[in-house]
Every structure is written in C-alpha cells, then in structure tokens.
N, C-alpha and C positions, 0 to 999 in steps of 0.2 A: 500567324493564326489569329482570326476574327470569331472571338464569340460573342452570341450574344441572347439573352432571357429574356423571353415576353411571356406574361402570365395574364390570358384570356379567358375566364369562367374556368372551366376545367381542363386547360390545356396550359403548354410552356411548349413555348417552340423555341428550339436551340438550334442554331443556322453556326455551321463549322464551317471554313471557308479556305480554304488552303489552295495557292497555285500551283499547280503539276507542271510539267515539261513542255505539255501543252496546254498546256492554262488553263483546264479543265477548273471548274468550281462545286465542289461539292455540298451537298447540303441533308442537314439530316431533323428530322421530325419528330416528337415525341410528344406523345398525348400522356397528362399525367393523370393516373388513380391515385385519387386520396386514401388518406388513410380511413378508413371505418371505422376503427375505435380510438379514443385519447389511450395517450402513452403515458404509462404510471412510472415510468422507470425511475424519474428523476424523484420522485415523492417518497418512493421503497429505500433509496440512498439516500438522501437527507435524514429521513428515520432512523435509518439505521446509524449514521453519524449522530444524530446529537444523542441516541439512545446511549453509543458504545464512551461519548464524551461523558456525559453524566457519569455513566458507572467506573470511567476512570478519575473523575473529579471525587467523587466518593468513596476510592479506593487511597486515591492520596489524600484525604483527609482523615481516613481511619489512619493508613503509614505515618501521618503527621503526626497525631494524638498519641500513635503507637512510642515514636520515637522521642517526643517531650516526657512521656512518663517514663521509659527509661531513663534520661538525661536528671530527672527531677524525682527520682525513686517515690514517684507518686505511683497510686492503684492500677496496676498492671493491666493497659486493655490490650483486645488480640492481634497481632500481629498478620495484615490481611495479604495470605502467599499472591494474591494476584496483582500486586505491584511486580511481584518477577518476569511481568509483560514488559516490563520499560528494561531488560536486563538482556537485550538478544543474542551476548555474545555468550554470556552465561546457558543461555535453551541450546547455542550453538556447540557449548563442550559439553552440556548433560548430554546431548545426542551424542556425540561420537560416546562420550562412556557409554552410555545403554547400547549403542552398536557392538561395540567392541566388547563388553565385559558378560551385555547379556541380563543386567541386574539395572533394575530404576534407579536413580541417583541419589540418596538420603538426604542433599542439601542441596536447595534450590530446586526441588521435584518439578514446580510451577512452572519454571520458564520453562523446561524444556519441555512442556505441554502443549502450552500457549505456542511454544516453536512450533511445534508439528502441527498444532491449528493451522497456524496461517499460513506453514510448505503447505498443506493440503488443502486450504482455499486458493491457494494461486496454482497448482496441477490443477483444479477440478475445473474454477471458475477464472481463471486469467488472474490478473494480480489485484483481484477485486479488493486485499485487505487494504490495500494502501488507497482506492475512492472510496470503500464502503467502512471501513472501521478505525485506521490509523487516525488516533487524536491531531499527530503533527499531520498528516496529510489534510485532515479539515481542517486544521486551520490556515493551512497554508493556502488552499484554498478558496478560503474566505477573503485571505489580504489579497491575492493576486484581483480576486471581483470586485474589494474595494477601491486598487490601482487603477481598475477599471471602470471604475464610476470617477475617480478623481479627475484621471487623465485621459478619457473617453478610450483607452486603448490599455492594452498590454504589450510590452517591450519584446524584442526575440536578438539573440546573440546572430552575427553570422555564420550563414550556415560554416564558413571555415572552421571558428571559434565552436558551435556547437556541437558539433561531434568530440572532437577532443576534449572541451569540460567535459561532457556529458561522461565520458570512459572516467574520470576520476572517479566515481562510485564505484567503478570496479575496480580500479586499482585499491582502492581502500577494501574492497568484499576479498577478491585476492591477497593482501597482505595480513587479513583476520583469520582465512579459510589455512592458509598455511602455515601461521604462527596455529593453530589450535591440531591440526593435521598431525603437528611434529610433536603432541603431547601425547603420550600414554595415557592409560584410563587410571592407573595408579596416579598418573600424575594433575589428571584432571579432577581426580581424587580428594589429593592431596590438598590442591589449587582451593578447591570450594571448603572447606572445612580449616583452610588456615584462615586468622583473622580477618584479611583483608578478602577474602573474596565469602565469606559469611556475613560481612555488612555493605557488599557491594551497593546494594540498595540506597541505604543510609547515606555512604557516602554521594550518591549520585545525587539525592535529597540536597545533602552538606551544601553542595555545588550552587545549586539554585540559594537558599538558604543566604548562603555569606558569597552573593557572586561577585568576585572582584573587578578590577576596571577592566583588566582584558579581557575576561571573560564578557563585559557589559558591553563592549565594544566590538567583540564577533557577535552577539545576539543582536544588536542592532540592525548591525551589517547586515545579516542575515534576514532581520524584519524588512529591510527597505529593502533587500533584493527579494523579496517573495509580494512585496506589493508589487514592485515594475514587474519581474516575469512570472510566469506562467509556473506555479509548481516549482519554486527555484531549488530548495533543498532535497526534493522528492528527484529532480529533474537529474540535478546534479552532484549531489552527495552524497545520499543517501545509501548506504553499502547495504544496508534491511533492503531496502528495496530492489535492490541490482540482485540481490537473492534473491528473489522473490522474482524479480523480472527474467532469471534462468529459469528457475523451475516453470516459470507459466509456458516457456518457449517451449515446451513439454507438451501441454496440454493441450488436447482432444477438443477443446472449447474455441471455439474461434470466431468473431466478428465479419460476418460473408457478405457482401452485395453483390447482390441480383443484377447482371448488366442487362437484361431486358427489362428491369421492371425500374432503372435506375434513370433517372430525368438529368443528370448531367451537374446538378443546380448547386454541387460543392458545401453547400451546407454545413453536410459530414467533417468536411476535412474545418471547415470555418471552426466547427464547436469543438473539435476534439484539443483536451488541453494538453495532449503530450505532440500536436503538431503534425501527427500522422496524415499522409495523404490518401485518405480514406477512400475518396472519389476518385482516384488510381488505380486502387488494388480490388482484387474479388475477395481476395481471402488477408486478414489482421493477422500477422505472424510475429509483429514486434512485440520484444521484451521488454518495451514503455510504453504498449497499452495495458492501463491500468483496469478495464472491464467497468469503466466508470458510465458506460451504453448514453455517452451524451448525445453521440452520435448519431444513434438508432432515433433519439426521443427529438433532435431536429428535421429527421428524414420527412418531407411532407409525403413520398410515395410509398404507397400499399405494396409490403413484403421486399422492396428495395433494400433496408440492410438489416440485417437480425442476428444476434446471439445463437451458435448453433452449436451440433454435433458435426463429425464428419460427413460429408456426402453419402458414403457407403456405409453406415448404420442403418440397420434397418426402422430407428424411431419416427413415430408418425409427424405428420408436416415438416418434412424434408429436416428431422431432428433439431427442429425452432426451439428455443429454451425462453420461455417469456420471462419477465421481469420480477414477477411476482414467483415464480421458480427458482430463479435464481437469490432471490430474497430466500426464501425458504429453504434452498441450499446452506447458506453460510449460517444461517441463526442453528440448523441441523446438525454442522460440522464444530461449531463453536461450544453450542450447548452442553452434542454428544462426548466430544473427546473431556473438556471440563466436567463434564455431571461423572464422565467414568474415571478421572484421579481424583475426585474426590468418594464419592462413593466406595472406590475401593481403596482408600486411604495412602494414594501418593501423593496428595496435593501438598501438606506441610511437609517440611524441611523437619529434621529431627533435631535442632542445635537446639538447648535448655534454653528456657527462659534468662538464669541467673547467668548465663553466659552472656547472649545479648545486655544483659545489663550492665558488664564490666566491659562491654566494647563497644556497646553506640557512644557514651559520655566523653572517651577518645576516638571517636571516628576519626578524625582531620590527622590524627599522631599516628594513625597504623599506615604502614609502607608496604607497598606490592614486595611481594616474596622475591623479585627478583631483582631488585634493589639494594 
C-alpha cells in the first residue's frame, strides 16, 4: 500500500494504490473542508489542570502546616478533608461501606466523595479526570513534552511488550478490588478508625517527607520513564486509572469520526497520547482514551472527529458535545457532589482533634492492623 498527501489551497488529495488480481489501481479523491472555527479544547484542559494543580498545592500545604503543629503542639490549624483525594483506596472501602451498610462513612467522608466525583466523570465524560484534573496525570504529561523537545521524539515499548505492561494496572486494580471485596462494612469500619488507617494521610505525607533511597530510586525511575514515553505511569501502572479506564468503557460518550468528512491525514492518531488509532476506527471505545480531545483539536476537517452522544439520541447536531461543554460538565459534577458533603456536613471525618494529636507525632510507629 502506496499513500500519499498533497495539500493544494483547499484540497489533499490522498491516492491509495493497491494491486488486485488483475492489477487494477485504484485511487481515491478527497476535497478537504476546513474547519470554520479555532478549537478551544486544548485551552478549556490546560485551565483546568493548572486550576485543579494549584488547589491541590494549596491543600497540601494547609496538610503540611496542619501536621507540623500537631508534631509541635503548636496552634491548632484546620485540618483540610480534601487531601483524602490523594487516598483512593480509602474512597474505594468508604464506597463499598455506604453500599453495603447504607450509612456515610464517619471517617475519611472526603475520599469517598472525591471517589464518586471522578467514577462519574469517567461514565459521563470518558476518563476525562486523568487529562483534565489528575495532578500526577499533568505532570506526567509535561515530562513526556519535555522528552519531546529534548529528544525531538517520544519512545513507544513494542507493541509485544506494550500490551502486557500496559495489563499490569490491572492486575494491580484487581488485586485492590478483591482484597477490599473480601471486607465487611464492620470491617471496613473498623479498618478506618483504627490508628493506622485514621492518619493514612499523614503517613502518605511521611513518605515523601523522609523518602528513603529506594523509595528515591523508583521515583527517579519513574521521572525518566515518563520523560521518554508517553504517559508512562498513567499508561502502565496506574490501577486509579484502569478504574477509571472500566467505568468509561461504559459510557455513552464517545470520540466518532465522520468517514465522509474524514481526509485520511492520520493526525488523529499522530496526537492521541495513549497511541490509539484514531484514523481507523469510527467509534473511540477504548479504556485508554483518556477524553484528553487532542485528537479532535489537530483534525484540520469540518465535523471529521467530535465528542459525541450516541447516534440514536435524539440531541441536536447528531449529539456533538463541544469542548466548552464538556468543561462545564466536570467543573458541574465536581462542584456539585463536593458543594453537597459539604453543605450537608459529610465532608469532615469525625476523629477529635486530641486524637490526631497523639497519633500524627508517631505516624512512622503505627503498623497496619494486619501485621
């Protein structure tokens, strides 16, 4: 197969060339429509990352401040529940308790809020949280773009190798999904209100805090493989995300090109960072597209790929979801679920004050209850 692009004023003519039986040569034409308006997608997603970075920089530095004056029995500032974002296996047993029991969780409320935020940004909108709001997703990101200006390219595993890494995230979402499965709501109960899963936080802090040399030596690792590929820890380890990447397999939302209105010109597939062959498919049904619409916003053809609904919806322009919709989707879902545990007061955890204080100063000494 001989292809080939020529882009003449308003045209690309794409000549496919293939021998038959009898040698026939075929050849195929396409005039391309531009696009009519610039594409804001990629402006609505940076926004929204460096927004959602800030306010987690400014959550861990409240947690900081919070946890030096207990350590230092200096004046008591407040303890901010929206750190229990960075806790998602904790959101993952408050849910099953509230499934199962029927009652909100009195410790740890937060995560499991913040959980159901972002299951129901990835059913509604694809697994938008992990390009539009996950801290580590931006920055992950960022180095791979860096790799990219360094070494005028990004790295890719073969494809043998990349399928089998890539399943390690699940095997890890699997092996969390069934160790929590096999817990009771007494026992998940129990879990959060003994010592060690009451400063889960704190210790996750600790971590960073006094990180030892093995610890400094996978966080390396881990920096230099997300400069060379592509999304390295989102791609392939990430078990948040491989949940997130199920639930979206779910949803109603899907990334469609237009094969008549579609110039052939691969683009698509060039800019998408999780690799997807975009200029392939009609309809985006994988659970590593992350809703990150790079795709759409390199398209140079008018209605060629767009964020949609299903076909048979009855929503107007064949159920097209623009960018700025979809922005106003998740700031919607994030706002609303957060404005409503706080509002009606499940956002704090109920453990005293004086409690935390006799147990952040030995964070590093308290051991998992099942030790």
């Amino acid at each position: 197969m001989d292809s080939q692009f020529i882009e003449s004023g308003e045209e690309f003519e794409v000549t496919a060339s293939s021998m038959s039986d009898s040698g026939m040569i075929a050849h195929l034409r396409k005039k391309l429509v531009r696009r009519s308006a610039p594409d804001r997608s990629q402006n609505f997603r940076r926004s929204f990352q460096f927004a959602f970075l800030l306010l987690n920089v400014w959550i861990g530095s409240l947690f900081y401040l919070w946890v030096r004056s207990c350590e230092t029995g200096a004046t008591a500032t407040t303890r901010p529940a929206g750190v229990e974002g960075w806790l998602p296996i904790a959101g993952l047993m408050n849910f099953k308790y509230w499934v199962t029991s029927g009652r909100i969780p009195a410790a740890h409320p937060a995560a499991m809020f913040l959980f159901i935020t972002f299951v129901a940004i990835a059913f509604l909108l694809r697994k938008a949280f992990c390009s539009w709001l996950c801290p580590v997703g931006t920055l992950s990101e960022y180095l791979w773009r860096a790799g990219r200006q360094i070494f005028r390219r990004n790295f890719h595993l073969p494809r043998g190798l990349d399928i089998p890494v890539r399943g390690l995230k699940y095997l890890l979402l699997a092996f969390f999904v069934w160790a929590v499965a096999n817990m009771s709501a007494d026992a998940v109960e129990q879990f959060m209100h003994a010592p060690y899963g009451a400063i889960a936080d704190v210790r996750m802090l600790n971590f960073f805090r006094y990180l030892g040399e093995t610890g400094a030596i996978v966080l390396a690792v881990l920096v230099i493989a997300s400069i060379l590929v592509q999304n390295f820890w989102c791609r392939y380890l990430c078990p948040y995300g491989a949940l997130l990447g199920v639930v979206s397999f779910l949803s109603p939302v899907r990334i469609r090109r237009s094969e008549s209105a579609c110039i052939n010109c691969a683009k698509c597939a060039k800019a998408c960072p999780s690799a997807l062959p975009v200029d392939k498919l009609v309809s985006i049904k994988s659970a590593e597209c992350t809703g990150c619409l790079e795709c759409v916003a390199v398209c140079p053809s008018e209605d060629a790929l767009h964020l949609a609904l299903p076909q048979w919806t009855p929503a107007p322009k064949q159920g097209r979801i623009p960018a700025w919709a979809m922005a106003a989707a998740i700031a919607l879902l994030f706002v609303g679920i957060v404005g409503f545990a706080r509002s009606a007061g499940y956002w704090d955890g109920d453990v005293p004050d004086y409690v935390y204080r006799q147990l952040v100063p030995r964070a590093n000494e308290i051991s998992h209850p099942g030790e």
